[in-house]
C-alpha positions in Angstrom: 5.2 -14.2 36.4 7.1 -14.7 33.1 9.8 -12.4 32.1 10.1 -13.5 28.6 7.9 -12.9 25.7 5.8 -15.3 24.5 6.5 -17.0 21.2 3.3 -16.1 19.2 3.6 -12.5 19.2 7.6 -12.3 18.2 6.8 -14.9 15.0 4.2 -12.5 14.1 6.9 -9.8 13.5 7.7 -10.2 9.8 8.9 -7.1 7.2 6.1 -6.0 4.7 7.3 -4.6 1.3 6.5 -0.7 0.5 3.6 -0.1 -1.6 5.7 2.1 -4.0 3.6 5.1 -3.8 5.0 8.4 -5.4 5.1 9.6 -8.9 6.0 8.0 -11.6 6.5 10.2 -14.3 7.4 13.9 -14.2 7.0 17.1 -15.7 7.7 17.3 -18.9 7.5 13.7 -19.8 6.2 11.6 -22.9 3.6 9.5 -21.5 1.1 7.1 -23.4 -2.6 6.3 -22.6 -2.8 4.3 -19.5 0.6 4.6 -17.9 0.3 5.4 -14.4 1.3 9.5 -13.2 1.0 9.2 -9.6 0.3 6.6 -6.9 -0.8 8.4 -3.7 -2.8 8.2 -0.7 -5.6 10.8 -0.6 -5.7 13.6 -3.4 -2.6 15.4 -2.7 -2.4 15.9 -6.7 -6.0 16.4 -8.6 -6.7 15.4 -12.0 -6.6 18.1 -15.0 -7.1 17.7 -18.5 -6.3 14.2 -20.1 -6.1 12.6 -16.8 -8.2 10.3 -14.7 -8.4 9.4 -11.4 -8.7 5.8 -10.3 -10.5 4.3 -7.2 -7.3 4.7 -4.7 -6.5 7.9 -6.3 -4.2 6.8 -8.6 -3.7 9.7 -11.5 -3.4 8.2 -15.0 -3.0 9.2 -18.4 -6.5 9.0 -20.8 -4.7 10.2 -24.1 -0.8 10.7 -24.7 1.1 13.8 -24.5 3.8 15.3 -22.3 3.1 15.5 -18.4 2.2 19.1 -17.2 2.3 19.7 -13.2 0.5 23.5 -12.0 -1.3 24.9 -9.4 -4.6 26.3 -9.2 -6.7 27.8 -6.3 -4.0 25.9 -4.1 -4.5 22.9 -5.9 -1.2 21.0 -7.7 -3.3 19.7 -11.1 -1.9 17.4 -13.0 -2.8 17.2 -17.0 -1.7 15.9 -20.2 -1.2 18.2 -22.8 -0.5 17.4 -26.9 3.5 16.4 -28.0 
């Protein structure tokens, strides 16, 4: 029996790069229409007013304004409100 570990499975070992999830623009922010809030995994934030919520549950802006973060019935919401 082989003590050593066969090539195959150590070549298969290579570093992936990070998908850069978090948020991108805070609280009190200017933001314009289409600029990216938050990249997440799973609704931890929820969209509010003048925000949308993309297919992989990314939060972005829908009009421009200054970048509001609240809760609500437990929720964190995330809306754009006028400059």
């Amino acid at each position: 029996m082989a003590h050593t570990k066969s090539q195959g499975k150590t070549n298969q070992k290579t570093n992936r790069p990070g998908q850069r999830r978090g948020v991108k623009k805070f609280g009190g922010q200017k933001i314009d229409v289409g600029q990216i809030i938050v990249r997440q995994v799973g609704s931890s934030f929820h969209a509010g007013t003048g925000v949308k919520t993309g297919k992989d549950f990314t939060i972005y802006a829908v009009r421009p304004g200054i970048v509001k973060f609240f809760k609500k019935l437990g929720k964190n919401i995330i809306s754009v409100i006028k400059a």
